[in-house]
LOTORVEX-844437 format. One line per field, with one value per residue (C-alpha): residue number from 0; x, y, z. Coordinates in Angstrom, 2 decimals. Layout:
<nodes>
roro c(NUM  ...) .
u c(X  ...) .
v c(Y  ...) .
w c(Z  ...) .
</nodes>
This chain:
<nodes>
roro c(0  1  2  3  4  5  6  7  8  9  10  11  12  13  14  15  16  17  18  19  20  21  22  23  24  25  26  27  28  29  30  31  32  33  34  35  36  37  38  39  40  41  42  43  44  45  46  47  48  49  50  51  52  53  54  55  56  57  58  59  60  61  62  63  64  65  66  67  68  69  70  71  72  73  74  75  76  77  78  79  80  81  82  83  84  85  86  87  88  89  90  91  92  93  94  95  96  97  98  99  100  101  102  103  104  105  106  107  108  109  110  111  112  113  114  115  116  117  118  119  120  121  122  123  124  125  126  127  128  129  130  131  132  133  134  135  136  137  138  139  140  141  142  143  144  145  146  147  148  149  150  151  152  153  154  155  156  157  158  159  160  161  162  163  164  165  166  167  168  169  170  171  172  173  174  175  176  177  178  179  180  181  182  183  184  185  186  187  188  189  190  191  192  193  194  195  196  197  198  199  200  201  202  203  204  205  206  207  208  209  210  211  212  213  214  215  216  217  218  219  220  221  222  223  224  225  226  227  228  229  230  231  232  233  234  235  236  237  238  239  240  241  242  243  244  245  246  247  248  249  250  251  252  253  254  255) .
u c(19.61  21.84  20.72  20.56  18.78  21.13  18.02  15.56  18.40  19.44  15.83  14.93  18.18  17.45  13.93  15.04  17.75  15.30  13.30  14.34  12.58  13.51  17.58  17.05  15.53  18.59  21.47  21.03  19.69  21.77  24.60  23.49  23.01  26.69  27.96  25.72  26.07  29.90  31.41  30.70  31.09  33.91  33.91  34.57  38.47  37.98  39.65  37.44  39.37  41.68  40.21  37.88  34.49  33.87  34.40  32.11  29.44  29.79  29.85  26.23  25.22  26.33  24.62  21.35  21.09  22.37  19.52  16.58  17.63  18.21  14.33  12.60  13.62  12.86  9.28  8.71  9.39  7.13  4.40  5.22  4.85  1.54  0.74  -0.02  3.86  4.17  1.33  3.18  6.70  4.47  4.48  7.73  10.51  11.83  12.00  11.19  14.87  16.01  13.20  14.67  18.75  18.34  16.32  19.24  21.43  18.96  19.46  22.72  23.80  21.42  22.64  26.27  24.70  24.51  27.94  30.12  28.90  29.08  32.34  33.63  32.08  33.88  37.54  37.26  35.99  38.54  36.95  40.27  40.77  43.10  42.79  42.04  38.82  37.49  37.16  35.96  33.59  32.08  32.19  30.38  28.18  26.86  26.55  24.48  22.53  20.69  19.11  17.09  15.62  14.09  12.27  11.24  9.85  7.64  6.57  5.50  4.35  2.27  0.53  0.29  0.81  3.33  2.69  3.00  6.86  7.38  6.01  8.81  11.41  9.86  10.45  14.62  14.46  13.12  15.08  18.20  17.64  16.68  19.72  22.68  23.04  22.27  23.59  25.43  23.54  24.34  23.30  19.55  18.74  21.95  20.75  17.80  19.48  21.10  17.77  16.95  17.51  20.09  22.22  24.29  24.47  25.56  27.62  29.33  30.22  32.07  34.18  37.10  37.56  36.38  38.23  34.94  34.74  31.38  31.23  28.85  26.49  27.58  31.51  32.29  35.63  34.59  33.93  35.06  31.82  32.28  31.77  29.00  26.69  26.77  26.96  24.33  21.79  22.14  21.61  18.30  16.72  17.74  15.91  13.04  12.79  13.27  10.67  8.11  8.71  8.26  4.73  3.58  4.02  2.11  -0.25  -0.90  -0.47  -3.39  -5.64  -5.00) .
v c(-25.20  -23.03  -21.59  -18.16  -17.05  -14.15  -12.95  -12.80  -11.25  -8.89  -7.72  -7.65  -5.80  -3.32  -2.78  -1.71  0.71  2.35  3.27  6.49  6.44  3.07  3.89  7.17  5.38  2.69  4.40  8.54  8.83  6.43  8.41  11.76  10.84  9.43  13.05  14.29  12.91  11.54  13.28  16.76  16.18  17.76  14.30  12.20  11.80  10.44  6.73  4.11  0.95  0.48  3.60  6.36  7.30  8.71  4.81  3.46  5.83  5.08  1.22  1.73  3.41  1.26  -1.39  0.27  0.73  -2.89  -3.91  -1.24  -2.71  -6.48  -6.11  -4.18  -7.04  -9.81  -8.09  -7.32  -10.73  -11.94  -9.83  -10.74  -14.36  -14.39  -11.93  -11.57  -11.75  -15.05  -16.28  -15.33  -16.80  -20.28  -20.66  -20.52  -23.36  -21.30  -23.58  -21.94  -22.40  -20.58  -17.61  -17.91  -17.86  -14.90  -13.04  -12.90  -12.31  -9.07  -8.16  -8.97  -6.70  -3.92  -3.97  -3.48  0.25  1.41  -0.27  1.08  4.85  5.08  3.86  6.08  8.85  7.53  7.26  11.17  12.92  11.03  7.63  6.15  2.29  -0.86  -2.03  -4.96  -3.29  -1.90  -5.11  -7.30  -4.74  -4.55  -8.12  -8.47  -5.53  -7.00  -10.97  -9.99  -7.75  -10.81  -12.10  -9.20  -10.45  -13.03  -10.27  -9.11  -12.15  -12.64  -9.36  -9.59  -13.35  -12.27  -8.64  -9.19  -6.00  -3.43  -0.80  -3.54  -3.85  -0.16  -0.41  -3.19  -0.85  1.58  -0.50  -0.90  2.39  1.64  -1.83  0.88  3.04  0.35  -2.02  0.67  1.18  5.13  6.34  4.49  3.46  2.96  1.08  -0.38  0.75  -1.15  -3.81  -3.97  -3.43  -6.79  -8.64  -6.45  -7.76  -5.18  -5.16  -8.73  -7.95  -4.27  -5.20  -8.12  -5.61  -3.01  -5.62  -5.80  -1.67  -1.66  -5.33  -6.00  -3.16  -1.66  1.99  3.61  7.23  7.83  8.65  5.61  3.49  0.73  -2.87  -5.82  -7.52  -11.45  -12.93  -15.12  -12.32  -10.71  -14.09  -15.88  -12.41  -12.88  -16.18  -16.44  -14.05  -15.44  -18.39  -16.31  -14.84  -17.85  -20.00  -17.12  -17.37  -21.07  -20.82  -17.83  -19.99  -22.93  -20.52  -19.60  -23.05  -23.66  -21.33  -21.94) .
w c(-22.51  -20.19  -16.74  -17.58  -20.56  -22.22  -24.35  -21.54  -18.71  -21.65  -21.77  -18.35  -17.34  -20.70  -19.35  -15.80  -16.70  -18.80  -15.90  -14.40  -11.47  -10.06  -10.76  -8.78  -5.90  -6.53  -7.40  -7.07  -3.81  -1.61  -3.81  -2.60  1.05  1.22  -0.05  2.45  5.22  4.40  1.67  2.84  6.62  8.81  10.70  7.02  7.88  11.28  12.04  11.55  11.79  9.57  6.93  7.86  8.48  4.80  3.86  6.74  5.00  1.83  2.50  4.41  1.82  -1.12  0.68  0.86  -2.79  -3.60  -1.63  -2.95  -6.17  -5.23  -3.55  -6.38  -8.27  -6.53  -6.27  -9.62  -10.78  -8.04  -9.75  -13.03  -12.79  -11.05  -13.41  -17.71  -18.29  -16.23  -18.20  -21.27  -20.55  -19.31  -23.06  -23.94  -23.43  -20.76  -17.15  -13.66  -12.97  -16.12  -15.11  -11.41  -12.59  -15.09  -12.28  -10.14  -12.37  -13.51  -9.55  -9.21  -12.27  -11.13  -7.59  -8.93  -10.49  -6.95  -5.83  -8.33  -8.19  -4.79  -4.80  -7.64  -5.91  -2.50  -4.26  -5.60  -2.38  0.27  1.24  2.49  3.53  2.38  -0.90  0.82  2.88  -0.50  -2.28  0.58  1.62  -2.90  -2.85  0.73  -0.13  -3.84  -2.53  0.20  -1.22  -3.03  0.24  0.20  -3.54  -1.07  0.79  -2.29  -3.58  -0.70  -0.53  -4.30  -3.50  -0.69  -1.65  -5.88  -6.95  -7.80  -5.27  -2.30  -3.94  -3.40  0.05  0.53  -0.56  1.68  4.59  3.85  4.70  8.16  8.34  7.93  10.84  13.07  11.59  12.39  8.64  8.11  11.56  14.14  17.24  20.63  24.20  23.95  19.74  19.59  21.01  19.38  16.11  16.01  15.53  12.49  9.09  7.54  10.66  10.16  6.13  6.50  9.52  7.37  4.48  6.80  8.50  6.15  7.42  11.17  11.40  14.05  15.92  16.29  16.14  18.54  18.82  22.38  21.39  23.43  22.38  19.82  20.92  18.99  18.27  17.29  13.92  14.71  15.54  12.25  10.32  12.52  11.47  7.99  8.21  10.13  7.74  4.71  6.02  7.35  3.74  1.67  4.01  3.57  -0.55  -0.14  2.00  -0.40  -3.60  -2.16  -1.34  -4.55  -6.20  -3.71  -5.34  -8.98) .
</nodes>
């Protein structure tokens, strides 16, 4: 038996495109706040690095869709297993690992919806960067994106229901203002930021265009921020995330 299941991914990833409302929240919306708040701006052909602000935009906001989608996901399938449908699939041949694989695959492929219209949308209405900067920065943007399936798991994991899933997207959108992802920020909110849990992923994906250089509210000259600081973030909740899924399923093994 291979890791992924082609039937079941195929029918998970048919069963999310069909719904409307989750590819608006996905795709649509973090489309139509990069045209406006990039695409339509007077400040969109500004340098930013080595491309210009239009692309610094429409990186942030690829990356907030990869991750409404990567953490719907993870949240759902959370839900589902504890739920009917888990109950269902426990009769089937198919392993926890095979349920697990296919999953992020499901993510992985959704999170790309967001990714590639934003993009498209970016190369039409003067996005500008190396070719270099724009692959780095999709490749950065979708790998990421599937720590925050983590955050969805234990969101699902922890609360059991649907609704507690859409509260967990609900809170990207705070993690994104806090984490210097919609707007940039600037002396103590800066600060702050890099202890949030978007800020190392989102900072990660712009790198290939600002080449480290952190871009700041106050008009002052960009600083070169290290590596470390943006790697070491994404790595500390990624473990946060995963140790929370961990505890949660033991949690409920407990009470089976």
């Amino acid at each position: 038996m291979t890791l992924i299941s082609p039937t079941f991914t195929r029918t998970e990833l048919t069963r999310v495109v069909r719904d409307p409302v989750g590819l608006f929240f996905t795709a649509v919306l973090p489309a139509f706040f990069y045209v406006i708040f990039g695409a339509t701006q007077d400040y969109k052909d500004a340098a930013a690095g080595n491309g210009n602000v239009a692309m610094w935009i429409m990186i942030s906001m690829a990356a907030y869709g990869a991750v409404t989608a990567t953490t719907a996901v993870g949240g759902l399938a959370a839900v589902e297993k504890m739920q009917g449908w888990g109950r269902q699939l426990g009769l089937t041949p198919m392993r926890d690992a095979t349920f697990v694989a296919s999953k992020a695959t499901v993510a992985l492929l959704i999170a790309a919806i967001p990714i590639a219209l934003i993009y498209a949308i970016g190369v039409l209405t003067g996005a500008s960067g190396t070719t270099t900067a724009w692959l780095l920065s999709a490749i950065v943007v979708l790998a990421g994106a599937v720590v925050f399936a983590l955050f969805g798991l234990a969101i699902g994991l922890a609360f059991r229901s649907e609704s507690a899933v859409g509260a967990a997207s609900g809170m990207l959108v705070v993690f994104a203002f806090l984490g210097n992802v919609f707007v940039p920020l600037s002396g103590t909110m800066l600060d702050i930021a890099r202890f949030t849990p978007l800020y190392g992923y989102v900072s990660l994906a712009r790198r290939p265009l600002t080449e480290g250089y952190v871009l700041t509210q106050d008009g002052s000259a960009p600083q070169l921020e290290p590596l470390w600081i943006s790697v070491t973030n994404l790595g500390v909740w990624a473990a946060v995330f995963a140790l929370l899924a961990v505890l949660l399923v033991r949690r409920g093994r407990g009470r089976q």
